[in-house]
Backbone as a ProteinNet text record, in pm:
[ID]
protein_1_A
[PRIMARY]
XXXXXXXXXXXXXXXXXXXXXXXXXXXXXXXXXXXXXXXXXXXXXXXXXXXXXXXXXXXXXXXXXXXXXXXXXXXXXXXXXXXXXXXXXXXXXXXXXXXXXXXXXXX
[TERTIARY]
1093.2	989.2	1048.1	981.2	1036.6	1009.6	864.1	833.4	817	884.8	886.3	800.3	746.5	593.2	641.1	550.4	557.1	475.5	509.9	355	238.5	243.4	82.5	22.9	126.8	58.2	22.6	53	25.9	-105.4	-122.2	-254.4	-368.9	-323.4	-470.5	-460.2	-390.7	-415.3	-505.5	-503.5	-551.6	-517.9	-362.4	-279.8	-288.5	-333.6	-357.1	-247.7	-231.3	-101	-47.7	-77.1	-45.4	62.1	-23.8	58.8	192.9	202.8	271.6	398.1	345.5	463.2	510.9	447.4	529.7	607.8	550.1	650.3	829.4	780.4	854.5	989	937	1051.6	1067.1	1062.1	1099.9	1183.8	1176.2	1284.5	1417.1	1434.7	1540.8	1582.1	1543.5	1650	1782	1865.5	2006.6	2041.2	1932.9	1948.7	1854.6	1759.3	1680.1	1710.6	1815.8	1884.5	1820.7	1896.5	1855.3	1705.4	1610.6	1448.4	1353.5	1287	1220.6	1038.3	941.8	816.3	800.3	811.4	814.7	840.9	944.8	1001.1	948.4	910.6	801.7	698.2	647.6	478.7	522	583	622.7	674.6	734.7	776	607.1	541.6	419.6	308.1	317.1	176	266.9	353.7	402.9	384.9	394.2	335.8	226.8	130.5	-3.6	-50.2	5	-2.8	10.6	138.6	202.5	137.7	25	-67.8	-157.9	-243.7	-358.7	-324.6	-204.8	-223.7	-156.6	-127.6	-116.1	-259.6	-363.4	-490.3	-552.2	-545.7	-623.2	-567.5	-464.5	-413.2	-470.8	-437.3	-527.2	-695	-720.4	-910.7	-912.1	-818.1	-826.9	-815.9	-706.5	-669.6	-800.4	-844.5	-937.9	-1085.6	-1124.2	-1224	-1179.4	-1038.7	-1008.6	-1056.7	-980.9	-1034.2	-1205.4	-1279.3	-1424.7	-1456.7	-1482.6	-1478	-1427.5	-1309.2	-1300.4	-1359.9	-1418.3	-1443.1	-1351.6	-1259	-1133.4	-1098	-1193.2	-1143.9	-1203.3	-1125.6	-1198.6	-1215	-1321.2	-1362.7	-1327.3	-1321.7	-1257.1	-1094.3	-1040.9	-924.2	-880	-944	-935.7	-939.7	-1053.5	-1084.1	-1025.2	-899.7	-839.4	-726.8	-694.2	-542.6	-591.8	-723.6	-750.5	-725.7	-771.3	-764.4	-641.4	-559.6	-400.2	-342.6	-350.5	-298.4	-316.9	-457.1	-522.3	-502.5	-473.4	-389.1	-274.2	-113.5	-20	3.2	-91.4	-84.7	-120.2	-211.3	-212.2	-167.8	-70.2	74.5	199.1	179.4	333.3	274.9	211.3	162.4	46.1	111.2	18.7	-71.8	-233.3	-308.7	-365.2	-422.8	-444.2	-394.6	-261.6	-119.9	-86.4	-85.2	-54.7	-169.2	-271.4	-419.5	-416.3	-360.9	-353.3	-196.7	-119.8	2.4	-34.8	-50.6	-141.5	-235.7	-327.5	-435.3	-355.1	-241.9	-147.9	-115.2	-11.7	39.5	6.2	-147	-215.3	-279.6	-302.7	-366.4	-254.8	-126.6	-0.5	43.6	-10.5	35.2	-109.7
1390.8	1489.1	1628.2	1727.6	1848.8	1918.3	1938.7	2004.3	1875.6	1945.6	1812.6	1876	1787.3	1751.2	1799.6	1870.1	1854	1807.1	1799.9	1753.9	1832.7	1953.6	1977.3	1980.6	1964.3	1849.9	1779.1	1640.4	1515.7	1529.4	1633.7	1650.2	1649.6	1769.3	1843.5	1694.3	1610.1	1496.5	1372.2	1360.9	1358	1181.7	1200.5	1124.1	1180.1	1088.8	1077.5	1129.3	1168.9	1238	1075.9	959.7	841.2	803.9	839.6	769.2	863.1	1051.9	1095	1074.7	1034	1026.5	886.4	789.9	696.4	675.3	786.6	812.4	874.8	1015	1036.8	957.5	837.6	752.6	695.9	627	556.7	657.3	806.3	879	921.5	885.4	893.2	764.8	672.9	570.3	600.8	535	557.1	531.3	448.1	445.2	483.5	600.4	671.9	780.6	814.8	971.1	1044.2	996.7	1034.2	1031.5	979.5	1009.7	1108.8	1157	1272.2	1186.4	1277.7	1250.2	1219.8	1315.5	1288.5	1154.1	1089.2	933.6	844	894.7	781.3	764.3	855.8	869.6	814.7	803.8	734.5	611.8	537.2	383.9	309.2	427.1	348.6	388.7	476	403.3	325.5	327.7	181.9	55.7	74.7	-77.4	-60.2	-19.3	-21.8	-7.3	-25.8	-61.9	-159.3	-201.5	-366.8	-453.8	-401.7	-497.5	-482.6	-377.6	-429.1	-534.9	-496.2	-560.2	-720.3	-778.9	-894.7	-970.3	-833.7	-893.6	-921.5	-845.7	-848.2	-995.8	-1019.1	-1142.8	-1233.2	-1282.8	-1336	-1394.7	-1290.9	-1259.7	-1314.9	-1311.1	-1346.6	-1513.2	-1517.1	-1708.7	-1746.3	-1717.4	-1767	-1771.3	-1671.8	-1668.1	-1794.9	-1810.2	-1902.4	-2024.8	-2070.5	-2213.3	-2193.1	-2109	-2127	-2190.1	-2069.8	-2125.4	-2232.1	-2341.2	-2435.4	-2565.4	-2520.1	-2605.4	-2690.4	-2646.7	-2741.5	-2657.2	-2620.6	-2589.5	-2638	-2611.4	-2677.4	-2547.2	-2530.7	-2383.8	-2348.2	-2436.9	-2422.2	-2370.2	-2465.9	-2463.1	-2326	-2288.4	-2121.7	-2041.1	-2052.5	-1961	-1931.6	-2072.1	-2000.9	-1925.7	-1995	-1899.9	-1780.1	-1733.2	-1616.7	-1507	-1543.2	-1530.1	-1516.6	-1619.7	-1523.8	-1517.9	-1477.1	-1369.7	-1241.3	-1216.3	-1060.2	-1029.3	-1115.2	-1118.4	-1034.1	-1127.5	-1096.9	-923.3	-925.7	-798.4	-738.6	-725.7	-587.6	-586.7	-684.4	-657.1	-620.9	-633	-620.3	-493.2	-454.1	-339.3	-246.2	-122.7	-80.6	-40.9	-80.2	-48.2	106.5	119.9	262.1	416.6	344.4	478.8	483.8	378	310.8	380.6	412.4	466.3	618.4	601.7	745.4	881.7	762.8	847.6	804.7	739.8	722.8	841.4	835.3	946	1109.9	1112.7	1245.9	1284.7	1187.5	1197.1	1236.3	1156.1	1197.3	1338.3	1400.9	1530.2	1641.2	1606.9	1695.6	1678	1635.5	1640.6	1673.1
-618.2	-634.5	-622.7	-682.6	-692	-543.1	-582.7	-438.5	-301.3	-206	-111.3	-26	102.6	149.4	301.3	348.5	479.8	587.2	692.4	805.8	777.4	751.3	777.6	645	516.6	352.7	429.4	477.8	495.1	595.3	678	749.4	659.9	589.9	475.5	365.6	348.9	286.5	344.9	463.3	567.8	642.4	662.7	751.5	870.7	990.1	1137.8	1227.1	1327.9	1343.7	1408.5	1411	1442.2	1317.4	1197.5	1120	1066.2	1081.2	1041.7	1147.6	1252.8	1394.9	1308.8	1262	1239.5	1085.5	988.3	855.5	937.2	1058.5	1123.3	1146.6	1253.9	1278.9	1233.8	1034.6	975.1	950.5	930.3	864.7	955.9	1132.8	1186.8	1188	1127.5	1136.3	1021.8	1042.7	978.9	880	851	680	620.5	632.4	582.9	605	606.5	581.9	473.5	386.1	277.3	201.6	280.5	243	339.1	256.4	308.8	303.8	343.8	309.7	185	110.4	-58.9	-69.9	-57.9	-114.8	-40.1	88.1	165.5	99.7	30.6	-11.7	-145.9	-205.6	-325	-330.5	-199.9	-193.9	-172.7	-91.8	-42.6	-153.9	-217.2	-316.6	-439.3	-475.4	-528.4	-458	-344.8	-246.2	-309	-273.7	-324	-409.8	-509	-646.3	-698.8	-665.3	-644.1	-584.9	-453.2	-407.7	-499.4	-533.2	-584.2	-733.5	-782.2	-902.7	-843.6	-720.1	-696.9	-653.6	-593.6	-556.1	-655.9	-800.6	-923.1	-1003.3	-954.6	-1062.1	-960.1	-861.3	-800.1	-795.9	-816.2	-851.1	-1018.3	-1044.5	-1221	-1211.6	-1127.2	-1128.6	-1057.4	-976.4	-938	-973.8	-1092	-1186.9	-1316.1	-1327.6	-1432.8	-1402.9	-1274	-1179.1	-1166.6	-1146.4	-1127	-1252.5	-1366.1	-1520.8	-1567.3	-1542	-1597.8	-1446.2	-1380.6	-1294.9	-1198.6	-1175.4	-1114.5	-981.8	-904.8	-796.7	-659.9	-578.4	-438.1	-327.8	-340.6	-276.9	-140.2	-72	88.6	87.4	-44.3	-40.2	-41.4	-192.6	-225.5	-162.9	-99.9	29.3	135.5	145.2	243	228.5	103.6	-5.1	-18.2	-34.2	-90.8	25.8	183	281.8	288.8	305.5	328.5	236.4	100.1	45.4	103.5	110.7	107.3	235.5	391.8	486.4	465.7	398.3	372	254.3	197.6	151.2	228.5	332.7	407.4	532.3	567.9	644.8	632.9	444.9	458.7	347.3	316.4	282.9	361.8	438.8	524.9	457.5	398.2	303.4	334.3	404.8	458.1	443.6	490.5	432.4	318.1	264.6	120	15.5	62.3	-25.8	27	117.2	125.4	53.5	44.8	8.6	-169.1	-223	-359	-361.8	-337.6	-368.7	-315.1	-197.2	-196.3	-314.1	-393.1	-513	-609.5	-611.2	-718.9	-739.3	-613.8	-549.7	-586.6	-585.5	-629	-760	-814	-971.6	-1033.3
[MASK]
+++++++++++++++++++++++++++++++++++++++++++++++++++++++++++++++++++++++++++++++++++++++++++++++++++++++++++

């Protein structure tokens, strides 16, 4: 990114000072030298992008199985359950919607 981001962007964007303390110490670890806010806010609404379009294919397979009748609804239900689990652990959804809609707010 050209122009790079600072804490009190990420306030008026409106990240918690919880979550900017913790972009913070992802950025003193030692192999994040080289990333600033900017590239944080850009790994994470690509997460969240990457999730929704894994939740949307999802929601699609599982409209396919309704429509041809071949499903077992408990079963689904619970796959559907931890998928949408596993996406919003290993994607912090929150920060993730919020550094997305930053991005989008700066361009």
């Amino acid at each position: 990114m050209k122009n790079e981001i600072n804490e009190s962007q990420l306030r008026e964007y409106g990240f918690t000072e919880k979550e900017i303390s913790r972009l913070r110490e992802i950025l003193t670890r030692p192999e994040s030298k080289k990333d600033s806010y900017a590239t944080l806010l850009e790994n994470l609404s690509k997460r969240f992008l990457a999730s929704i379009a894994i939740f949307v294919f999802v929601l699609f397979l599982a409209l396919l199985f309704v429509l041809a009748g071949r499903i077992n609804a408990i079963a689904f239900s619970l796959t559907f359950i931890f998928i949408f689990l596993v996406l919003y652990v290993v994607t912090p959804v929150p920060v993730a919607w919020k550094a997305y809609n930053a991005l989008k707010k700066k361009r």
